[in-house]
PDB file of N, CA, C and O in Angstrom:
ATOM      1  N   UNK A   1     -39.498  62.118 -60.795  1.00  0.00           N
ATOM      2  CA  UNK A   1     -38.826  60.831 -60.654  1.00  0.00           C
ATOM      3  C   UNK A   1     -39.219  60.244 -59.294  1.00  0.00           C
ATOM      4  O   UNK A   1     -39.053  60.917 -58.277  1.00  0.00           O
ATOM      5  N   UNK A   2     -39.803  58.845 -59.239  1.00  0.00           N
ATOM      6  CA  UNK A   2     -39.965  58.287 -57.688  1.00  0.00           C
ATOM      7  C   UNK A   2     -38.674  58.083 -57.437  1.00  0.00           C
ATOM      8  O   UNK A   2     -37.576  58.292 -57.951  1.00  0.00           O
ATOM      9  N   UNK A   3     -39.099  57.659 -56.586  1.00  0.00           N
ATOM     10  CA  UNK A   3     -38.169  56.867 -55.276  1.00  0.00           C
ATOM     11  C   UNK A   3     -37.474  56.160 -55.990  1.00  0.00           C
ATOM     12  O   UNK A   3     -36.378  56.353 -56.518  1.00  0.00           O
ATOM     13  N   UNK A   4     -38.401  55.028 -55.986  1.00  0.00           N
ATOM     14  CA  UNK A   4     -37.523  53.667 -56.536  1.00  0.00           C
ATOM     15  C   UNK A   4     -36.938  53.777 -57.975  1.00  0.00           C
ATOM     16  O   UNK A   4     -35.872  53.239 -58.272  1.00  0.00           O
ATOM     17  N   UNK A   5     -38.038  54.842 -59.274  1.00  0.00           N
ATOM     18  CA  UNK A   5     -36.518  54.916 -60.093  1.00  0.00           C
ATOM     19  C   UNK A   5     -35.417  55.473 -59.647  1.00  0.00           C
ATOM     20  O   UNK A   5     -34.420  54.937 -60.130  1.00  0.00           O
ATOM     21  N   UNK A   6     -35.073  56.798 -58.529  1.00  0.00           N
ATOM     22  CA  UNK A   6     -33.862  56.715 -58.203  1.00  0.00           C
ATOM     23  C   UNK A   6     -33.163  55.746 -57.514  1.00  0.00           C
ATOM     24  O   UNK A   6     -31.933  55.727 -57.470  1.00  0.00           O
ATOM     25  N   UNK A   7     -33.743  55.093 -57.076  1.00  0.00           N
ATOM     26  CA  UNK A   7     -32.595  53.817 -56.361  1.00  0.00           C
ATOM     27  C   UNK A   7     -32.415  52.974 -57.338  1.00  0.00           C
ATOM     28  O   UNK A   7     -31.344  52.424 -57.083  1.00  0.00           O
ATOM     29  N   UNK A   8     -32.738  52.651 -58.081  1.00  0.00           N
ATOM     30  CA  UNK A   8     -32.446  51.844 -59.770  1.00  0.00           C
ATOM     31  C   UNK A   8     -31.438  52.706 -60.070  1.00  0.00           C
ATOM     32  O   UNK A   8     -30.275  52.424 -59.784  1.00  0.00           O
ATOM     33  N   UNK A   9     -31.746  53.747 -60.627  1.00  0.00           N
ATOM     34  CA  UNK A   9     -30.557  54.613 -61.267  1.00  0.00           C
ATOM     35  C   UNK A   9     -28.823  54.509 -60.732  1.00  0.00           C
ATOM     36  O   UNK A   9     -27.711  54.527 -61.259  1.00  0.00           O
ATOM     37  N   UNK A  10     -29.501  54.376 -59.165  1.00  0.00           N
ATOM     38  CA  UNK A  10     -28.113  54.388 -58.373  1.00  0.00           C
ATOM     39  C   UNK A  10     -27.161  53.139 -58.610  1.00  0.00           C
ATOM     40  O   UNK A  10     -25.935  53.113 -58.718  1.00  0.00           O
ATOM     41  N   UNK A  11     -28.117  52.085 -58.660  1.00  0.00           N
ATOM     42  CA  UNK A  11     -27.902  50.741 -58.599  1.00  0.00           C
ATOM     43  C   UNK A  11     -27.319  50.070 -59.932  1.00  0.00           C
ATOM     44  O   UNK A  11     -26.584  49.085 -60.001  1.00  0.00           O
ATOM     45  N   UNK A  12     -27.897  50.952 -61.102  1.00  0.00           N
ATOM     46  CA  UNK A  12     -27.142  50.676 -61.962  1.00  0.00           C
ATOM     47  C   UNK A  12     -25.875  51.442 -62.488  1.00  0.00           C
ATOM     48  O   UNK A  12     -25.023  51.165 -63.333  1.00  0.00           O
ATOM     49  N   UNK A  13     -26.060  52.387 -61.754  1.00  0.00           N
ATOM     50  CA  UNK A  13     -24.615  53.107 -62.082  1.00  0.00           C
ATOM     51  C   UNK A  13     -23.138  52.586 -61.602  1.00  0.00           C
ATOM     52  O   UNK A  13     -22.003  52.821 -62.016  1.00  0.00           O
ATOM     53  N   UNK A  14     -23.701  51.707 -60.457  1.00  0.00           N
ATOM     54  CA  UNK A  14     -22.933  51.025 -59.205  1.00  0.00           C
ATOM     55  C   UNK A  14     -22.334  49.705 -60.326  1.00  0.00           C
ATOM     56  O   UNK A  14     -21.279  49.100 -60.138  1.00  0.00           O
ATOM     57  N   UNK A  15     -23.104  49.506 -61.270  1.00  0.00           N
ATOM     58  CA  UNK A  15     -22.592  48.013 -62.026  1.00  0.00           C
ATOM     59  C   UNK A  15     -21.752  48.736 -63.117  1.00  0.00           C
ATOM     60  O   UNK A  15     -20.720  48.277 -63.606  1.00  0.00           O
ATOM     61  N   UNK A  16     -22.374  50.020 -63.459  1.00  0.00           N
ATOM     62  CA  UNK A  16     -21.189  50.354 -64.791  1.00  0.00           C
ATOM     63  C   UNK A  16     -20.031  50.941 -63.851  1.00  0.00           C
ATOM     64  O   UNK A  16     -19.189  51.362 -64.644  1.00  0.00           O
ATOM     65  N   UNK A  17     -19.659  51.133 -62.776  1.00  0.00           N
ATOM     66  CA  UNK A  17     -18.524  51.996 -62.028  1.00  0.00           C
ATOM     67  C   UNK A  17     -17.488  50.172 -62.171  1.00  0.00           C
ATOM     68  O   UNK A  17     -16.334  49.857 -62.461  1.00  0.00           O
ATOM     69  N   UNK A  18     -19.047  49.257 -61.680  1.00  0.00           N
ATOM     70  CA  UNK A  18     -17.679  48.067 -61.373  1.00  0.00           C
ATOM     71  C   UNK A  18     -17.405  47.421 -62.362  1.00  0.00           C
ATOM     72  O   UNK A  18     -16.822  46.352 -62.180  1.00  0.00           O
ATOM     73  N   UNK A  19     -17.736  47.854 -63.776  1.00  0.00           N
ATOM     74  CA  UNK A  19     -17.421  46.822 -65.193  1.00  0.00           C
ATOM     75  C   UNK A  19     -16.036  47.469 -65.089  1.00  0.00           C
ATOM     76  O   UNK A  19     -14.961  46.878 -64.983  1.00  0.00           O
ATOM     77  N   UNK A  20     -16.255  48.784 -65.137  1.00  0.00           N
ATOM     78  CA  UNK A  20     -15.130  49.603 -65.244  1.00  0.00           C
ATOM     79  C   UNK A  20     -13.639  49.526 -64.615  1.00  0.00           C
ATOM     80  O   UNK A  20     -12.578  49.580 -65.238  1.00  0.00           O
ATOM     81  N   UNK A  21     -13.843  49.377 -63.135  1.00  0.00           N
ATOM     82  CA  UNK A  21     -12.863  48.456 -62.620  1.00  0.00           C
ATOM     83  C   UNK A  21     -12.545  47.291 -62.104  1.00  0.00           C
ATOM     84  O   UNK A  21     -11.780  46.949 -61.203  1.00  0.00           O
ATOM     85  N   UNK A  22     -13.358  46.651 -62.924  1.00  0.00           N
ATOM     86  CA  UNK A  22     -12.843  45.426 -63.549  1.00  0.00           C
ATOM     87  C   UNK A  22     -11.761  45.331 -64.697  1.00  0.00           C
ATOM     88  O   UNK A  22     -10.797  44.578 -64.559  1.00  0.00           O
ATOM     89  N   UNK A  23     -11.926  46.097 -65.827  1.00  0.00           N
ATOM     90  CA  UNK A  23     -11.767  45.928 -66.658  1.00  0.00           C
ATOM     91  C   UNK A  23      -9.846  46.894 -66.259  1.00  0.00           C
ATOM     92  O   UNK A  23      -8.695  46.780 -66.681  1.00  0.00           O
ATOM     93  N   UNK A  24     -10.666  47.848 -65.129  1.00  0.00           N
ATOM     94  CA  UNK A  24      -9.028  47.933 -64.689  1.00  0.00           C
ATOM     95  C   UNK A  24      -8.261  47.347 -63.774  1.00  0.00           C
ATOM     96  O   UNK A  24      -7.246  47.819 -63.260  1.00  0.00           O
ATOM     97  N   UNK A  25      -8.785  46.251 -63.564  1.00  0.00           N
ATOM     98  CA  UNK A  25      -7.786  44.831 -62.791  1.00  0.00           C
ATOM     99  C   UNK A  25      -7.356  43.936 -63.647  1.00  0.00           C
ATOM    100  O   UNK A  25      -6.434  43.158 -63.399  1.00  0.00           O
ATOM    101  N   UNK A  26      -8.187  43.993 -65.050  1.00  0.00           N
ATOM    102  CA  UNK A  26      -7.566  43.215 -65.916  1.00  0.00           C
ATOM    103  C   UNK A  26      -6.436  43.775 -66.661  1.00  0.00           C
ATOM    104  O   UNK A  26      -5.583  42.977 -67.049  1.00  0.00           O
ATOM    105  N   UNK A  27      -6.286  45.102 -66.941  1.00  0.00           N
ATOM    106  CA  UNK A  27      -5.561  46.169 -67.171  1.00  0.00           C
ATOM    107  C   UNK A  27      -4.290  45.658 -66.638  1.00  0.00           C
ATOM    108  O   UNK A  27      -3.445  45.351 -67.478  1.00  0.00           O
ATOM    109  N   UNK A  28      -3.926  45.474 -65.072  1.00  0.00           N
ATOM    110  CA  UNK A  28      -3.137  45.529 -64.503  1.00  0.00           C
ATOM    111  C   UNK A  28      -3.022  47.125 -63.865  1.00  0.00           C
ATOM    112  O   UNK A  28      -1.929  47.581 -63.530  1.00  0.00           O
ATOM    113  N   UNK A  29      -4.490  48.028 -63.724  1.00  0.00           N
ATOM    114  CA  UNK A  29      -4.092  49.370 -62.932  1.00  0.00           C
ATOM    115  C   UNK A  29      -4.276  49.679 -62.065  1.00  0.00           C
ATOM    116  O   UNK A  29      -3.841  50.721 -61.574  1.00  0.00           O
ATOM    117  N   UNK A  30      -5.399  48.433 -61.253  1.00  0.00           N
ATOM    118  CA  UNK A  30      -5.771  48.352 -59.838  1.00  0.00           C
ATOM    119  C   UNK A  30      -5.281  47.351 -59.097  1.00  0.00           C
ATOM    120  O   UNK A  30      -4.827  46.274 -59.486  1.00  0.00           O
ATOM    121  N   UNK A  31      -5.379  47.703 -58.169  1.00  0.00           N
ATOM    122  CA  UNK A  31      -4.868  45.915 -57.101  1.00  0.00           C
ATOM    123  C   UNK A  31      -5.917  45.393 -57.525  1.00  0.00           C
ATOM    124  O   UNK A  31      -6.756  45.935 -58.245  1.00  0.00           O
ATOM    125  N   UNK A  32      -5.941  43.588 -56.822  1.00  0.00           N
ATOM    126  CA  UNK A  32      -7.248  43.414 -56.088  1.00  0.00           C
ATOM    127  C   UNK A  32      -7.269  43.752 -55.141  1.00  0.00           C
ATOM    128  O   UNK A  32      -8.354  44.331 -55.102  1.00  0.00           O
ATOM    129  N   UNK A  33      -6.766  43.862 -54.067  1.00  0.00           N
ATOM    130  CA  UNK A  33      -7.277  44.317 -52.345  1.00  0.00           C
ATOM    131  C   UNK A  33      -7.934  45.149 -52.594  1.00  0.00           C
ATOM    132  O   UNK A  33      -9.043  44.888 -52.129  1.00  0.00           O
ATOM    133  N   UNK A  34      -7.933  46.655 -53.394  1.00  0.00           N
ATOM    134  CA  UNK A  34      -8.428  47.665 -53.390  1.00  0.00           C
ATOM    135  C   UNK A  34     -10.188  47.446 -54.251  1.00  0.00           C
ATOM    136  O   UNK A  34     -11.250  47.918 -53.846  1.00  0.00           O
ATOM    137  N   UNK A  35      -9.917  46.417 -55.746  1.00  0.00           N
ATOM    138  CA  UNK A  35     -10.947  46.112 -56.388  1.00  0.00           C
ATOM    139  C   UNK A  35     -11.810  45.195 -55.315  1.00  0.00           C
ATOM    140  O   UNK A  35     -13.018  45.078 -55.517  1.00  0.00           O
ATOM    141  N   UNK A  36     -11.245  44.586 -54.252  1.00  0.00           N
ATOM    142  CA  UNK A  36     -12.506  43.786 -53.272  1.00  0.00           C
ATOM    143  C   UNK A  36     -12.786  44.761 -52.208  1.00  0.00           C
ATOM    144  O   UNK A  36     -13.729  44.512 -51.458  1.00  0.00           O
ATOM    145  N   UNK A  37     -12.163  45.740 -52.050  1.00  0.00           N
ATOM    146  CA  UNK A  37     -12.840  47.293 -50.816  1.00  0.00           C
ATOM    147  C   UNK A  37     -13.920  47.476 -51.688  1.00  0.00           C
ATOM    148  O   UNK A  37     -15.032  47.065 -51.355  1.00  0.00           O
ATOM    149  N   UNK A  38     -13.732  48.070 -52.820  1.00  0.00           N
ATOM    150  CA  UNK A  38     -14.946  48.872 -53.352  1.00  0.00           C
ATOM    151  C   UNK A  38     -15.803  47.718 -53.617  1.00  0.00           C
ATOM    152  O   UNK A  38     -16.874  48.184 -54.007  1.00  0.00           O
ATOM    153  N   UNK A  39     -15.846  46.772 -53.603  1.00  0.00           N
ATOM    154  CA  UNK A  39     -16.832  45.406 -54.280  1.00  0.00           C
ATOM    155  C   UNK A  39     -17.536  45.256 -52.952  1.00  0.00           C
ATOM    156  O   UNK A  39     -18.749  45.056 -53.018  1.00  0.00           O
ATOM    157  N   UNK A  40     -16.939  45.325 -51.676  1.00  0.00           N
ATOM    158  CA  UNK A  40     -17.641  44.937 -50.486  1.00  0.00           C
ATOM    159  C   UNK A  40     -18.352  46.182 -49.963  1.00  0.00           C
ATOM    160  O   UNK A  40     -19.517  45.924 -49.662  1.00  0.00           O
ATOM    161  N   UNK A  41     -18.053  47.272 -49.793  1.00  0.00           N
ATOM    162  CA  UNK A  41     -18.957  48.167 -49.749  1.00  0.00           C
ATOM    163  C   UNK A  41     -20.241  48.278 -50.535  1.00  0.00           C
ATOM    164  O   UNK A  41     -21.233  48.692 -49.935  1.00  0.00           O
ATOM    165  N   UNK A  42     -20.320  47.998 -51.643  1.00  0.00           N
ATOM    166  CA  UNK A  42     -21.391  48.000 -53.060  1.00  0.00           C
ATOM    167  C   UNK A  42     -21.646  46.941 -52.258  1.00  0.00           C
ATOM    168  O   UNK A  42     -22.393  47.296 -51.346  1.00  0.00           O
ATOM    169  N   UNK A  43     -21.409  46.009 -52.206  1.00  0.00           N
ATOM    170  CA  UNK A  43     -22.318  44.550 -51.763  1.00  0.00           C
ATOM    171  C   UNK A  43     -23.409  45.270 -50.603  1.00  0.00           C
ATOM    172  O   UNK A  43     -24.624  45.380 -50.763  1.00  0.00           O
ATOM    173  N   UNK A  44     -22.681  45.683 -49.499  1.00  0.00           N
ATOM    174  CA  UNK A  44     -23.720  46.453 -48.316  1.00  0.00           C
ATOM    175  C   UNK A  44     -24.633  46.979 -49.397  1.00  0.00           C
ATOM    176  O   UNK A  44     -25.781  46.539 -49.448  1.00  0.00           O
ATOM    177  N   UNK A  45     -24.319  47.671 -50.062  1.00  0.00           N
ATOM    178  CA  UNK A  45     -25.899  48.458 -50.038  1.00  0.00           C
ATOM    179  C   UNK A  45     -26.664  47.887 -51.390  1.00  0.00           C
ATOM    180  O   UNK A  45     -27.837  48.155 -51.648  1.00  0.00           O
ATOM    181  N   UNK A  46     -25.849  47.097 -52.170  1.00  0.00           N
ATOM    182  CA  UNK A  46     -26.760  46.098 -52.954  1.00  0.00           C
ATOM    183  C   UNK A  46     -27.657  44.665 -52.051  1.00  0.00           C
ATOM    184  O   UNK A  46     -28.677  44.079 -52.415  1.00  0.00           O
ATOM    185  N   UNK A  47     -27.170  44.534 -51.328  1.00  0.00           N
ATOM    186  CA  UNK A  47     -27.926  43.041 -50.766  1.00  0.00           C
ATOM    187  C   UNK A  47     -29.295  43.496 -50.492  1.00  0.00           C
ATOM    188  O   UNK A  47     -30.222  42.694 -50.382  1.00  0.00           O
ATOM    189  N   UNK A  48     -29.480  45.111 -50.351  1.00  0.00           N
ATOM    190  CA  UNK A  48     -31.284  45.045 -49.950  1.00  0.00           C
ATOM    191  C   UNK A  48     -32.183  44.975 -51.328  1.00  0.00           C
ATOM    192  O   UNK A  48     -33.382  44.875 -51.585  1.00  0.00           O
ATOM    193  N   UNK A  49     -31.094  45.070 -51.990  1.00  0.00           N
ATOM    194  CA  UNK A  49     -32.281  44.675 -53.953  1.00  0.00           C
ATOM    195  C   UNK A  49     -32.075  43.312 -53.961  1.00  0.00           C
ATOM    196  O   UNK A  49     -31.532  42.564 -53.149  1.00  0.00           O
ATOM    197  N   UNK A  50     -32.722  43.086 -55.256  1.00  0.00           N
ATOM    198  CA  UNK A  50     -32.565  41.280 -55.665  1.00  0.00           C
ATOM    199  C   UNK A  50     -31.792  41.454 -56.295  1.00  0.00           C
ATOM    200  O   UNK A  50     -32.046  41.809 -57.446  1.00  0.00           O
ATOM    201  N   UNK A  51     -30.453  41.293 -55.864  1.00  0.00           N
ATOM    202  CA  UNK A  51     -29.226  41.273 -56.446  1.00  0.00           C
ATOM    203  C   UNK A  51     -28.317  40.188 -56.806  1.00  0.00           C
ATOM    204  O   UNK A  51     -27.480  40.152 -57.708  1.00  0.00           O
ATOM    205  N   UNK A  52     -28.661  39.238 -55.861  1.00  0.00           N
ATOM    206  CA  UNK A  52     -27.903  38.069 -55.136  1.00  0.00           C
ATOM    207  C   UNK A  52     -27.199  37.243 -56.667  1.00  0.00           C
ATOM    208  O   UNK A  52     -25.987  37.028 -56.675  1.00  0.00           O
ATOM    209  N   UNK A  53     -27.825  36.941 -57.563  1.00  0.00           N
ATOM    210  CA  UNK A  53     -27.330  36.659 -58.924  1.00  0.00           C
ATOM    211  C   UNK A  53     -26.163  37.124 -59.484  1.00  0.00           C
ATOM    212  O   UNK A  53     -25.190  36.403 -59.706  1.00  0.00           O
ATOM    213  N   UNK A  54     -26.251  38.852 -59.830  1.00  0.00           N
ATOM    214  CA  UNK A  54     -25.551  39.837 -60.398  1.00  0.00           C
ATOM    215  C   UNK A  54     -24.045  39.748 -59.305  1.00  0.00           C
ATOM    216  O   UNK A  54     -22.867  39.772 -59.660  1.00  0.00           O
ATOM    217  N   UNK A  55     -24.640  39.639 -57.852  1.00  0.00           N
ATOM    218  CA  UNK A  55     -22.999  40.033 -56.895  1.00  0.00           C
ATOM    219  C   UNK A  55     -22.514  38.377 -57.372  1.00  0.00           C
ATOM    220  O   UNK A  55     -21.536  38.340 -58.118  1.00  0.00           O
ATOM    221  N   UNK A  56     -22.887  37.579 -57.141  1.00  0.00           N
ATOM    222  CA  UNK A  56     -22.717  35.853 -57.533  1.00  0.00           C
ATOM    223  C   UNK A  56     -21.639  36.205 -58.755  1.00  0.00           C
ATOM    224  O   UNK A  56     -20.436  36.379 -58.561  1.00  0.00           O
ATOM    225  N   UNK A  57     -22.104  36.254 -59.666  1.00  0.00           N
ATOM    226  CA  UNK A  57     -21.078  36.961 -61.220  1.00  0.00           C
ATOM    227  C   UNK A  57     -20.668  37.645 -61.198  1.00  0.00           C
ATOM    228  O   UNK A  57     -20.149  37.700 -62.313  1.00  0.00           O
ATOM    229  N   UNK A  58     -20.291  38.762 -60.486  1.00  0.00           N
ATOM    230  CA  UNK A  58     -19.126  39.849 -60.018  1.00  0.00           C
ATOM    231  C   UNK A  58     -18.512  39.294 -59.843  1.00  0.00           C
ATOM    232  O   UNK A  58     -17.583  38.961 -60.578  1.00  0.00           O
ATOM    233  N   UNK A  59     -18.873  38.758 -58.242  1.00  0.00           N
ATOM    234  CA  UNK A  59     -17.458  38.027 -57.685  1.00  0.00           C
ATOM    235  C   UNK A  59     -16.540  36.637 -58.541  1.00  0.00           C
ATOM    236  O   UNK A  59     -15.349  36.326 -58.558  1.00  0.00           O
ATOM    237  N   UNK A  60     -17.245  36.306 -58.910  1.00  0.00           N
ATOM    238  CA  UNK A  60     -16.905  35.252 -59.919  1.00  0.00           C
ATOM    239  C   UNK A  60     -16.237  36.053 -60.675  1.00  0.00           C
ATOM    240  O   UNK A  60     -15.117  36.033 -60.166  1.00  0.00           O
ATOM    241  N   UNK A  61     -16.204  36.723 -61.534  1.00  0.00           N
ATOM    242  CA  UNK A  61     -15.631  37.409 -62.557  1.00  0.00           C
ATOM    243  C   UNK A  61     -14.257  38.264 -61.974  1.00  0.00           C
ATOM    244  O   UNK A  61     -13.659  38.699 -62.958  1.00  0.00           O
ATOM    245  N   UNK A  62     -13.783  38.527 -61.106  1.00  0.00           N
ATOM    246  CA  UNK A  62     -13.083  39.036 -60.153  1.00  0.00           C
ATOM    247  C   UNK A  62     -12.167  37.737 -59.480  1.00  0.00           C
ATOM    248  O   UNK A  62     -10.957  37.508 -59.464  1.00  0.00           O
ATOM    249  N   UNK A  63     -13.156  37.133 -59.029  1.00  0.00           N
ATOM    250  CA  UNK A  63     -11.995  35.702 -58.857  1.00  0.00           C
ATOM    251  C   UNK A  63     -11.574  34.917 -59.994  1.00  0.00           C
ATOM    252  O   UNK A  63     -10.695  34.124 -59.657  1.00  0.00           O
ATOM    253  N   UNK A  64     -11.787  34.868 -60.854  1.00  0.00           N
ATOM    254  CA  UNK A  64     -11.565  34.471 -62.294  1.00  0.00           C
ATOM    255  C   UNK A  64     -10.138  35.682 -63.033  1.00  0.00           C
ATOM    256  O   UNK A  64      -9.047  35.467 -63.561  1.00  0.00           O
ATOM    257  N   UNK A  65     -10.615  36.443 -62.823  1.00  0.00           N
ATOM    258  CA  UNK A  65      -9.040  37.580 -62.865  1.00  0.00           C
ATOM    259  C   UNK A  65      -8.181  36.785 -62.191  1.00  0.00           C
ATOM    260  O   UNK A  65      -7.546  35.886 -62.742  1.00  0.00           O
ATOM    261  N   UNK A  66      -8.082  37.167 -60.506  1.00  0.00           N
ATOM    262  CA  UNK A  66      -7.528  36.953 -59.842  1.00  0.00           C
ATOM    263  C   UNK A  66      -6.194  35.787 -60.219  1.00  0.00           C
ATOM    264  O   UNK A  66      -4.963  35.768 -60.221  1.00  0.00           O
ATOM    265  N   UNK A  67      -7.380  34.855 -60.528  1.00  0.00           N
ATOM    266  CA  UNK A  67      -6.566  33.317 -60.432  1.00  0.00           C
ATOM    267  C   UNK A  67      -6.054  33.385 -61.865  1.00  0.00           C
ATOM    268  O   UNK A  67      -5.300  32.413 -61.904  1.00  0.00           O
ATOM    269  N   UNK A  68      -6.023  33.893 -62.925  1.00  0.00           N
ATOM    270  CA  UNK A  68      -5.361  34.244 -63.887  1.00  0.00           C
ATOM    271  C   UNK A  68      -4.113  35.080 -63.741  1.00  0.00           C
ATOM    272  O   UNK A  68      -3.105  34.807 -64.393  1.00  0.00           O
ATOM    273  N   UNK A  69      -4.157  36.033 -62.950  1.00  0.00           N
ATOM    274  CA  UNK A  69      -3.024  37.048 -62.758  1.00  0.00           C
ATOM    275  C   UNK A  69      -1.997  36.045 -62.429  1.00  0.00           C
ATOM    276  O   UNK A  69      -0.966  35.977 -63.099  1.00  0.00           O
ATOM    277  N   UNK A  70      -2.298  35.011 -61.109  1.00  0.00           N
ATOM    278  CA  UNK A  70      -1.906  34.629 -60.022  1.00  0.00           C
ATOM    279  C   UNK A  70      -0.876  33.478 -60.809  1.00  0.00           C
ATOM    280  O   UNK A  70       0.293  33.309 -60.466  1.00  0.00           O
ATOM    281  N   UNK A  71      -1.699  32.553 -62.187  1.00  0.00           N
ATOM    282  CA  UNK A  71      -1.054  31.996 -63.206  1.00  0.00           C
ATOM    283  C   UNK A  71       0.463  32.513 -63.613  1.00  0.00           C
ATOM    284  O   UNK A  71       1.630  32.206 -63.369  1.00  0.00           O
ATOM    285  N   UNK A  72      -0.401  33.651 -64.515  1.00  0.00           N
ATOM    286  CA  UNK A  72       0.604  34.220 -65.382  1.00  0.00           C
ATOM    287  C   UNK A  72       1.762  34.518 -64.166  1.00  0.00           C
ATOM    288  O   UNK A  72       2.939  34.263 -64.419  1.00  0.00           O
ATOM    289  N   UNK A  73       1.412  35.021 -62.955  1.00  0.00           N
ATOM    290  CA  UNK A  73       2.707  35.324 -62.028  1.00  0.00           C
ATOM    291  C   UNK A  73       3.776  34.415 -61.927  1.00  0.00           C
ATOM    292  O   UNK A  73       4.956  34.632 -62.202  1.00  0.00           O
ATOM    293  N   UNK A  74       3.110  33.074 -61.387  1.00  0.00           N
ATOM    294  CA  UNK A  74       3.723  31.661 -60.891  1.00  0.00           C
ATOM    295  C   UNK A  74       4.897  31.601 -62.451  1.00  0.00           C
ATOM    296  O   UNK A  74       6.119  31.487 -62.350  1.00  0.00           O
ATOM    297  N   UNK A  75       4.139  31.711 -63.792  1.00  0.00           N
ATOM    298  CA  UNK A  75       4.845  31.088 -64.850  1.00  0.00           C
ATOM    299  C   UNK A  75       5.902  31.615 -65.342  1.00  0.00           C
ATOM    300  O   UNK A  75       6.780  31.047 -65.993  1.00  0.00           O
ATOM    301  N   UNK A  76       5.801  33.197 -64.903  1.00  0.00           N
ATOM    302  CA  UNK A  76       6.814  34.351 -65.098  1.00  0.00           C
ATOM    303  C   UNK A  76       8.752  33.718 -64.050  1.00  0.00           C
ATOM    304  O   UNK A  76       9.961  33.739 -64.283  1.00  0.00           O
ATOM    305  N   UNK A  77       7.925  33.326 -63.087  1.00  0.00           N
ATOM    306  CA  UNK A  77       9.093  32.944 -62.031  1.00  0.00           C
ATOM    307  C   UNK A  77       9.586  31.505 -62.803  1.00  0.00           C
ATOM    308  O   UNK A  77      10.503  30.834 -62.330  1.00  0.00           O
TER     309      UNK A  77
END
């Protein structure tokens, strides 16, 4: 295995870890504070690939939760 397929390998494992908790912020089993720690760390060591697209639609997809939770909260009160 080179190099660079292991840094691929890594890199994509890094996107199925964050579908995953995503999908547990939509859950309601993670914060966000905690889902934007692990998102900003991954960003460090994604920004040296051509990533810039993929983090673009993370974060989007994460602030798109967010402001949904933030809805349903306001409407609950």
């Amino acid at each position: 295995m080179t190099y660079q397929m292991k840094g691929m390998e890594i890199y994509y494992n890094y996107i199925r870890k964050h579908q995953g908790i995503i999908n547990e912020l939509k859950n309601n089993e993670i914060y966000y504070w905690k889902l934007m720690e692990i998102y900003q760390g991954w960003q460090a060591y994604a920004k040296w690939a051509n990533s810039f697209n993929l983090r673009k639609r993370i974060l989007k997809e994460i602030h798109k939760i967010k402001e949904a939770r933030l809805k349903q909260i306001a409407i609950s009160k």
